[in-house]
C-alpha positions as CSV (number, residue, x, y, z in Angstrom):
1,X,-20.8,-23.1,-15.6
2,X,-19.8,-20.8,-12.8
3,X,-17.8,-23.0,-10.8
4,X,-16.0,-23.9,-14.4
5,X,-15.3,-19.7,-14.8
6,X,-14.5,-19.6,-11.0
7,X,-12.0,-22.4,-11.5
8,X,-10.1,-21.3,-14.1
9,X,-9.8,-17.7,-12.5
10,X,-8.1,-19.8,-9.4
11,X,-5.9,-21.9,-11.6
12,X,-4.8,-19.0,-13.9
13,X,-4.3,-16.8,-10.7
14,X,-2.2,-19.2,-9.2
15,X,-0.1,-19.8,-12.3
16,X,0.2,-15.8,-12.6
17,X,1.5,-15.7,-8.9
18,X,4.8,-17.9,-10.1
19,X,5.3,-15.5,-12.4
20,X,5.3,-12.5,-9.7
21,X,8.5,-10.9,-9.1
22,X,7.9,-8.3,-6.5
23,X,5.7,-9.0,-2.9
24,X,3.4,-6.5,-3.7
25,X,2.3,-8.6,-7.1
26,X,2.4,-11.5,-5.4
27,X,0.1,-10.1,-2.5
28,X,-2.5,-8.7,-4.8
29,X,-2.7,-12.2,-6.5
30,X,-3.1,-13.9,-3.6
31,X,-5.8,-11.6,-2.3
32,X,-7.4,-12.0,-5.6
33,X,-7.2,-16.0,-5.5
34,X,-8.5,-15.9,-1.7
35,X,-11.8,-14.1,-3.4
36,X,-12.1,-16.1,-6.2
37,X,-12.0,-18.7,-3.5
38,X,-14.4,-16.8,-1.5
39,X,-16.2,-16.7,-4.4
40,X,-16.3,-20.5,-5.4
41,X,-17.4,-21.0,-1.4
42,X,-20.2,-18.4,-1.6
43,X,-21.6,-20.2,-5.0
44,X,-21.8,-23.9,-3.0
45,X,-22.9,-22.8,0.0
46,X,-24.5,-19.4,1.7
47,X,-23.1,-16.2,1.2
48,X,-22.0,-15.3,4.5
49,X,-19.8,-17.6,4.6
50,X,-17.8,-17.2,2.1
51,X,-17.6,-13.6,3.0
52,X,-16.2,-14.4,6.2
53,X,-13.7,-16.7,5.1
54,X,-11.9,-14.1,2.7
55,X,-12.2,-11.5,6.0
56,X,-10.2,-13.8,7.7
57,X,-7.8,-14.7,5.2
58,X,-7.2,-11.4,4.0
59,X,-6.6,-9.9,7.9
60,X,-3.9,-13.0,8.0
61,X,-2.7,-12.6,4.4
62,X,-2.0,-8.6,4.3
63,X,-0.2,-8.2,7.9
64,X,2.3,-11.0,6.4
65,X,3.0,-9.3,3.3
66,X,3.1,-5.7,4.9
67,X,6.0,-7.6,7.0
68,X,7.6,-8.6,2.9
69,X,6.8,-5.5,1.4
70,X,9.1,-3.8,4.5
71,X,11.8,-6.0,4.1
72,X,11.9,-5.6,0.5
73,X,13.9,-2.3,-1.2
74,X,11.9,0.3,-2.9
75,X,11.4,-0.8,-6.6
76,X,9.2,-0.3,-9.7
77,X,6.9,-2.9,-10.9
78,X,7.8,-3.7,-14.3
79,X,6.1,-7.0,-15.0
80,X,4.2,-8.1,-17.9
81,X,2.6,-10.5,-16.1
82,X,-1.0,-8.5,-16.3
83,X,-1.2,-9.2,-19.4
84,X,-0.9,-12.7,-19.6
85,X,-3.5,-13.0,-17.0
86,X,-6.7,-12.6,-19.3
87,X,-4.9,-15.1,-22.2
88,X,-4.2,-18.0,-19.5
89,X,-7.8,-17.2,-18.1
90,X,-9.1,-17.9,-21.7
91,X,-6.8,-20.8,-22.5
92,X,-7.8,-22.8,-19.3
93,X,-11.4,-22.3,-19.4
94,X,-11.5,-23.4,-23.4
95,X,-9.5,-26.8,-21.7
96,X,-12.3,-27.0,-19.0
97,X,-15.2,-26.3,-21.2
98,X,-13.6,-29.5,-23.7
99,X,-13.0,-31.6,-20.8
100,X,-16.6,-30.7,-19.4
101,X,-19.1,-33.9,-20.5
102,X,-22.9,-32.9,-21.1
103,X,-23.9,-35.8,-17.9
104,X,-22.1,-33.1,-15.9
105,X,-24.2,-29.9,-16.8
106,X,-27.4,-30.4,-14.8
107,X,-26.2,-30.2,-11.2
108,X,-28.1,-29.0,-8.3
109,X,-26.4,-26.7,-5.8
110,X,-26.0,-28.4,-2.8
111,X,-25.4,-26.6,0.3
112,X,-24.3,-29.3,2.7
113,X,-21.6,-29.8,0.0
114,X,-19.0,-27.5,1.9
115,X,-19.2,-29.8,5.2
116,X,-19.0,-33.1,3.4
117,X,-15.7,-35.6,4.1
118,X,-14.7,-35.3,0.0
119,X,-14.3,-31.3,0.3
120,X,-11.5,-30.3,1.4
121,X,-11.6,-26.9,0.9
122,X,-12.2,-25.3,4.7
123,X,-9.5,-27.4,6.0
124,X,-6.9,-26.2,3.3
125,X,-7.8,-22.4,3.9
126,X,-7.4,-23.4,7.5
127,X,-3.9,-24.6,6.9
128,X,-3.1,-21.7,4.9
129,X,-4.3,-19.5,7.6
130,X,-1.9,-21.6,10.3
131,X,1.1,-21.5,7.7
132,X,0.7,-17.6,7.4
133,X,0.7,-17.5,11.1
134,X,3.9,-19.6,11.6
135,X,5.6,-17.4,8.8
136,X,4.8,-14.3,10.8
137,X,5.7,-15.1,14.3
138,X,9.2,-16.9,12.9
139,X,10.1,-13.0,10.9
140,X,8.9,-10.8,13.4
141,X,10.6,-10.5,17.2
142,X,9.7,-8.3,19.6
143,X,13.0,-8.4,21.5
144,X,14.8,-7.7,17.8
145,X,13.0,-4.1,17.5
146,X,11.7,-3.3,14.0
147,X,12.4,-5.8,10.8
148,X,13.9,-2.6,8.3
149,X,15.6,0.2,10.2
150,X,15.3,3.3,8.9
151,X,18.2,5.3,9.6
């Protein structure tokens, strides 16, 4: 029953972050998906791991939106977005609850779960982690000076 609320937090998150129209939404969504992530990682397998995987992808995450949040003009966040949040949240876990069968309630936590060939789940934060990388060294130059001049 966790994994269902954990899971519909991630799915309505990443709905909400299409939604976002200013990179300062969009970062706090995505840090708030990495920790549900975080989360969901720290539930199959220990703690400490799942702490240090939303360290790391947080450290990656923040310096490329403090590089988006510079390039972008001063401006107000007027979005109504918030609010939807807590009805998708509800709305996708009713769908997951009425999709969940009663065969699938009683099952053990199984640590070695995280390392197995049908999760997928370290290698896509991985390539998150890589494409965040690429996306900072391709806007940032050190030869250019700084992104925003302010004159």
């Amino acid at each position: 029953m966790t994994l269902l609320m954990i899971n519909s937090i991630i799915i309505t998150l990443f709905i909400s972050c299409m939604m976002s129209v200013s990179p300062i939404n969009l970062g706090i969504l995505i840090i708030l998906v990495s920790l549900s992530i975080a989360i969901a990682m720290g539930v199959m397998s220990t703690g400490w791991f799942g702490l240090i995987t939303f360290i790391i992808y947080v450290g990656g995450m923040l310096v490329m939106f403090a590089y988006f949040a510079a390039l972008q003009p001063n401006q107000y966040i007027t979005s109504w977005a918030w609010f939807m949040v807590p009805s998708f949240s509800l709305i996708i876990t009713a769908i997951m609850w009425a999709m969940l069968s009663v065969s699938w309630l009683p099952q053990p936590s199984n640590p070695s779960q995280i390392y197995s060939n049908n999760l997928m789940l370290p290698i896509f934060m991985a390539l998150i982690l890589f494409l965040a990388l690429i996306m900072v060294v391709k806007t940032s130059r050190a030869d250019e000076g700084p992104l925003r001049p302010f004159h």
